[in-house]
C-alpha positions in Angstrom: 93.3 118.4 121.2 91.0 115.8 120.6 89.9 114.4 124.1 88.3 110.8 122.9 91.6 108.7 122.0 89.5 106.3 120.7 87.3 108.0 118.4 90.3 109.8 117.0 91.9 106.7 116.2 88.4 105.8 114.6 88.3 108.9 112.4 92.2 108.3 111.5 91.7 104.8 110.1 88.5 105.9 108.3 91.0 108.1 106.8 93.6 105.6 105.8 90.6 103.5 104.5 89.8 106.2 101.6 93.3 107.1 100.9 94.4 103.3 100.2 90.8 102.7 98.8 91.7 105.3 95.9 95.2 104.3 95.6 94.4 100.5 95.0 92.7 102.2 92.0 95.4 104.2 91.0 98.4 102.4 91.6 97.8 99.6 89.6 95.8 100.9 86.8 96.4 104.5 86.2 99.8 103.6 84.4 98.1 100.9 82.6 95.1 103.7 81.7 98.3 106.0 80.9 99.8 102.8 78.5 96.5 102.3 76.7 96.0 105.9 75.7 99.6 105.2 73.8 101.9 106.8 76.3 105.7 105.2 76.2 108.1 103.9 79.0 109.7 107.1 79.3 106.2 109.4 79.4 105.0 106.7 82.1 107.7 106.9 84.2 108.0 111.0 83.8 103.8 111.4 85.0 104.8 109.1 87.6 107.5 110.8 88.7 106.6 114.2 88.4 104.0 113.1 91.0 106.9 111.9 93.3 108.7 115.5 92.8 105.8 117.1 94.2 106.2 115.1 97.7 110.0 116.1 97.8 108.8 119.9 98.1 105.3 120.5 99.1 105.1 118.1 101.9 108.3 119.5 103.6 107.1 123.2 102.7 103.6 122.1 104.2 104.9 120.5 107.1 107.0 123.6 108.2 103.8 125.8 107.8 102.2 123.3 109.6 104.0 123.1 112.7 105.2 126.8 112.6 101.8 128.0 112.7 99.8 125.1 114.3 97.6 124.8 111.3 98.1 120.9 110.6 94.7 120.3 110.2 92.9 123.2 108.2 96.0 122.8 105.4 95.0 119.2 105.4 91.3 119.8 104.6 92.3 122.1 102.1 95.0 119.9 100.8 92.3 117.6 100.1 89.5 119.4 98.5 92.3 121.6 96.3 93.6 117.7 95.0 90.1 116.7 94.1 89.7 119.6 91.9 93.1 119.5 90.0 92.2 116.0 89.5 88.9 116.4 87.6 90.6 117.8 84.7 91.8 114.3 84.0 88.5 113.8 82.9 88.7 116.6 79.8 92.6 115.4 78.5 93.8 112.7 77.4 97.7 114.3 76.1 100.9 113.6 77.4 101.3 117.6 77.4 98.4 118.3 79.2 98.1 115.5 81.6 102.2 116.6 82.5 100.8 119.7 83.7 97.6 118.3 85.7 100.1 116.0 87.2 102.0 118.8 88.3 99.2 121.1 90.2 97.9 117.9 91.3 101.2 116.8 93.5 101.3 119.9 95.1 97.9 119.7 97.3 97.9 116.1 97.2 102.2 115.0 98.1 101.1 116.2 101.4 98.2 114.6 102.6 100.4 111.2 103.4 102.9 112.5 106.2 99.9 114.8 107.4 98.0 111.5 108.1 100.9 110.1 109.4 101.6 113.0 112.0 98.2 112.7 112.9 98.3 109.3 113.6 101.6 109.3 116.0 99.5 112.2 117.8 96.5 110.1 118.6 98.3 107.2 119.5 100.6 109.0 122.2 102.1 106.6 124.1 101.1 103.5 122.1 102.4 104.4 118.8 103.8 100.8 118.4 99.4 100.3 117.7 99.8 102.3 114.4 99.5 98.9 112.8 96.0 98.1 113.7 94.8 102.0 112.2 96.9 101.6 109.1 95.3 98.1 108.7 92.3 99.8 107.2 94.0 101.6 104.9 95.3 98.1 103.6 91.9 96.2 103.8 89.9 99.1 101.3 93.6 98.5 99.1 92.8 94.8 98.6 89.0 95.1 98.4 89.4 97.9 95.6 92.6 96.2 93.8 90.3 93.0 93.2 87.2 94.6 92.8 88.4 97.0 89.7 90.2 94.1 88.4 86.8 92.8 87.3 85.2 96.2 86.5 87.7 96.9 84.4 88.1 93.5 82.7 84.0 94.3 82.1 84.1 97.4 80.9 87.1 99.1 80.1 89.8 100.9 81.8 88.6 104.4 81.0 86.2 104.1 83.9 89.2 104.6 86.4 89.6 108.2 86.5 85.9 108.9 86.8 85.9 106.4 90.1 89.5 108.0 91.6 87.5 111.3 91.7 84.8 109.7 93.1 87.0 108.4 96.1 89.0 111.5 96.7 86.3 113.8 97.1 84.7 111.4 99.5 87.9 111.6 101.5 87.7 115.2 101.6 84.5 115.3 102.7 85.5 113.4 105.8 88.7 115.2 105.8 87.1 117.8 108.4 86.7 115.4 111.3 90.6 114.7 112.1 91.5 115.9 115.4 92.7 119.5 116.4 95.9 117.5 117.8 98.2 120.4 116.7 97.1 122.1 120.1 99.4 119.8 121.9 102.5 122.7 121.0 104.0 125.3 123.6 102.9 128.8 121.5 105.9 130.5 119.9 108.6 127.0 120.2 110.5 127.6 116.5 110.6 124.0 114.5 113.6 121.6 115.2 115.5 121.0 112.1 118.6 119.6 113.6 117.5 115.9 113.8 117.9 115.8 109.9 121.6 116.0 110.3 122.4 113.7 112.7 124.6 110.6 111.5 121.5 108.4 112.0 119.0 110.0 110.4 120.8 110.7 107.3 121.7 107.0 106.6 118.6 105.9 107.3 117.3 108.2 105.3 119.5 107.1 102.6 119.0 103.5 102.9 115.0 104.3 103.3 115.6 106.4 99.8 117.6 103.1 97.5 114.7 101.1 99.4 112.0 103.0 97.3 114.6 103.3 94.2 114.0 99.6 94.3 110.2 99.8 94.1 110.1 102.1 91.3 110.1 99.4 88.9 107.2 97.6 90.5 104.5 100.8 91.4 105.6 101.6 87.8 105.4 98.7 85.5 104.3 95.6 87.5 101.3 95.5 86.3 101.9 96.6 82.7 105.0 93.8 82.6 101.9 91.5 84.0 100.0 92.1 80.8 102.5 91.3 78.6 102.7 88.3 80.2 99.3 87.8 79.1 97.5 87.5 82.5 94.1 89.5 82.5 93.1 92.2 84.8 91.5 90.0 87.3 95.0 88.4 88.0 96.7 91.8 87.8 94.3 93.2 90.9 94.6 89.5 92.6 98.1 89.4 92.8 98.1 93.3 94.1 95.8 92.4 96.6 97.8 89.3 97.5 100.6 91.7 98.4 98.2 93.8 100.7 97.2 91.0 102.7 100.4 89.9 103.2 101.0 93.6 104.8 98.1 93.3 106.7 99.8 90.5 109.0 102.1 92.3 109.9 99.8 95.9 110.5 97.7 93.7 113.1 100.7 92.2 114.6 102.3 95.6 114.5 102.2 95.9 118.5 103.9 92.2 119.0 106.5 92.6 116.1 107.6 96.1 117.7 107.8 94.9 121.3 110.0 91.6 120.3 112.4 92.8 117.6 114.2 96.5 117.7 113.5 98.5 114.9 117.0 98.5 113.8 117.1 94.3 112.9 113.2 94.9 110.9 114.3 97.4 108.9 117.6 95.5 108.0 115.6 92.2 107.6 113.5 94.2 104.9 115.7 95.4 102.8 117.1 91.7 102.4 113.6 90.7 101.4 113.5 93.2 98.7 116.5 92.1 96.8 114.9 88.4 97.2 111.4 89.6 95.8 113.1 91.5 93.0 115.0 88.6 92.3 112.1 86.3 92.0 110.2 88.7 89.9 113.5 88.9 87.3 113.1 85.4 86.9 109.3 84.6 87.3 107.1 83.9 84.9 104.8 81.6 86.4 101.6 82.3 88.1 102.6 80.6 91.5 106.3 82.6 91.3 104.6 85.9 91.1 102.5 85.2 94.2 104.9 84.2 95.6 107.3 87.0 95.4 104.2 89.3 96.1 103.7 87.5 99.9 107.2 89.5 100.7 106.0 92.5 100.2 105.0 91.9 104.0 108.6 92.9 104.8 109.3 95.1 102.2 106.4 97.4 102.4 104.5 96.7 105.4 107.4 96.2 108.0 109.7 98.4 106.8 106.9 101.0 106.7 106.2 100.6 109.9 110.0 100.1 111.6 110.6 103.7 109.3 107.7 105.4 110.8 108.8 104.7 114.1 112.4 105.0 113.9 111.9 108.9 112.5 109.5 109.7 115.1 112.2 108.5 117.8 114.9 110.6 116.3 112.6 114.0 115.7 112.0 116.0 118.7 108.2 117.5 119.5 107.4 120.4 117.8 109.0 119.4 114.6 106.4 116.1 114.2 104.7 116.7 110.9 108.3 118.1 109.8 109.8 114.9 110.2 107.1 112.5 108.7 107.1 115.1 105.8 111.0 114.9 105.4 110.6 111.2 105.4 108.0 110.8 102.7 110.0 113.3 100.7 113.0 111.3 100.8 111.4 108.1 100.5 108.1 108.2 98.4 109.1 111.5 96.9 112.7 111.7 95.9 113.6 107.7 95.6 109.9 107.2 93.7 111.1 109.5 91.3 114.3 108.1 90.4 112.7 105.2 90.7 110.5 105.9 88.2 112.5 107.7 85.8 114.9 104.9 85.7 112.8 102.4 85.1 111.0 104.3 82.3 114.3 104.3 80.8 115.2 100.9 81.3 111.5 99.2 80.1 112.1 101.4 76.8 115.4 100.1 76.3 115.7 96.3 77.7 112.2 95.4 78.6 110.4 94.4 82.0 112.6 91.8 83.2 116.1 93.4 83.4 113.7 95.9 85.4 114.1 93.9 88.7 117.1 92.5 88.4 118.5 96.4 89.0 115.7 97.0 92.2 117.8 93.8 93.9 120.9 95.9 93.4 119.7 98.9 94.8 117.8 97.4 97.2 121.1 95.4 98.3 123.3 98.7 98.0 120.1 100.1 100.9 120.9 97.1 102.9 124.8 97.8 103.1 124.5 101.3 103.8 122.2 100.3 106.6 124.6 98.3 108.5 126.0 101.5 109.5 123.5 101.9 112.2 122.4 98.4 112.4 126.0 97.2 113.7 126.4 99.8 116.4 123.1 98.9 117.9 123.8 95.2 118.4 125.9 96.9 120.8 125.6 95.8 124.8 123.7 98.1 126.5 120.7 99.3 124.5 118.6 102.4 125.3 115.6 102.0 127.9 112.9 100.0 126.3 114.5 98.6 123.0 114.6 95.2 122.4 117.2 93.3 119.6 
């Protein structure tokens, strides 16, 4: 295992740095790319979530390899050069047919690389895992740097130039890829992986709640930006008010040790899900410049905190041995399976009612996460709380 806690919570958030550097390209302008070549609602959403298939499978097929044969890290730096590759044919089609089927090959070496970076993380941290904040925070700093940066680019030259500069990013994050820490090591030799935490009552409703929670952002990865344009604001506003979002999040990532220590993990992630329905609302409604801010400083709760609380809250219910398993089980449920319904829904529903009836539905779904929570969150208001939680 890596000996130098430090330095392997340097190398992490180098990591994190690259991986949210390329997705503040990709996340608001690759649909937009996608809309520009002439793609519909429906073709949109189906690239976008045929990418969120991918992490319902391959990261949970990964992670089990992973854990069962202690090889976290090589299949990470593999996962990593293998997505670069895949990705370069991007530059050579421009199809819906084609592109369907990069998309495809692409999610299965890059779905993983998320919960991998995430296992990693909890690993380094140890005992300080309520920290994760401050290492994810430079994931979320190279996000808004990139978001506003290409907003400009692109707004110069032309929005072609993104798949070019995503390739450019990934292969620089599997380059570095190589120095994550050996932190597999820390497993007894021969210990079988520990599924049984995925059926316990509270994993499975949080799980459930964690998957309507990313239903509700399908609409906004998907088509925020594109219902932005019609709107008429430029790119330049388009990557501010992304980045807006991001800085918001980044509040909360430094504070991440203070806001863990006060408020039990239970109450955040309730607390989010009731922000979501309020920023969803907003954005059904906004049309204004100073609304859409607005509603993008919540995503604070609804990304950043509930990110965080979910992280945490899995890795208390999954035993050791099972780690990667668990972050991979969450992503798949979360960024895999509700992305993709997500996705597919609101492909439909742009095509058929437009933008704005897009929101309206993520505060219903969003809501619907925030009853089915209070399943867990009532019975831990409860007297008598486990050593070391807080409410």
């Amino acid at each position: 295992m890596e000996r130098s806690p430090e330095k392997g919570r340097r190398v992490m958030g180098g990591q994190y740095f690259l991986y949210f550097g390329v997705l503040g390209m990709y996340l608001p302008y690759f649909n937009l790319y996608c809309f520009h070549l002439g793609f519909s609602g429906v073709e949109i959403g189906a690239l976008s979530a045929l990418r969120s298939l991918a992490m319902i499978v391959f990261p949970i097929a990964w992670g089990i390899v992973a854990d069962r044969y202690q090889a976290r890290r090589p299949i990470y730096i593999l996962c990593n050069f293998a997505a670069v590759g895949v990705w370069s044919f991007y530059l050579f089609r421009q199809d819906f047919a084609s592109m369907f089927w990069v998309t495809l090959v692409y999610g299965i070496f890059f779905s993983p690389i998320i919960s991998f970076m995430e296992a990693f993380t909890m690993d380094v941290l140890g005992g300080e895992k309520k920290r994760y904040g401050r290492i994810r925070a430079w994931g979320t700093s190279a996000f808004i740097a990139v978001v506003i940066l290409m907003g400009g680019l692109i707004d110069a030259t032309s929005i072609d130039v993104i798949v070019m500069l995503i390739l450019g990013g990934s292969l620089i994050q599997a380059v570095f890829s190589g120095m994550v820490p050996r932190t597999e090591r820390r497993r007894v030799l021969g210990k079988g992986v520990d599924a049984g935490f995925l059926f316990q009552r509270n994993t499975l409703i949080f799980l459930g709640s964690a998957f309507l929670m990313l239903v509700s952002h399908g609409a906004y990865y998907g088509f925020f930006s594109i219902h932005l344009e019609a709107l008429g604001y430029g790119k330049t506003f388009i990557g501010t008010a992304w980045a807006l979002a991001s800085a918001a999040e980044i509040f909360v990532m430094f504070n991440s040790d203070r806001i863990f220590r006060r408020f039990s993990l239970e109450n955040i992630l309730l607390v989010s899900l009731a922000a979501a329905v309020l920023r969803w609302a907003v954005l059904f409604q906004a049309r204004s410049s100073a609304a859409i801010l607005a509603a993008q400083a919540l995503h604070a709760m609804t990304y950043a905190a509930f990110h965080v609380a979910g992280l945490l809250y899995i890795d208390r219910l999954t035993p050791e041995g099972s780690k990667t398993l668990g972050q991979a089980v969450n992503n798949a449920v979360t960024y895999g399976l509700g992305m993709m319904i997500g996705y597919f829904l609101s492909g439909w529903l742009y095509d058929a009612l437009g933008p704005f009836f897009l929101f309206m539905m993520s505060a219903l779904i969003a809501g619907a996460g925030g009853v089915l929570f209070l399943w867990i969150w009532v019975p831990a208001l409860r007297p008598e709380p486990p050593e070391g939680r807080t409410l």
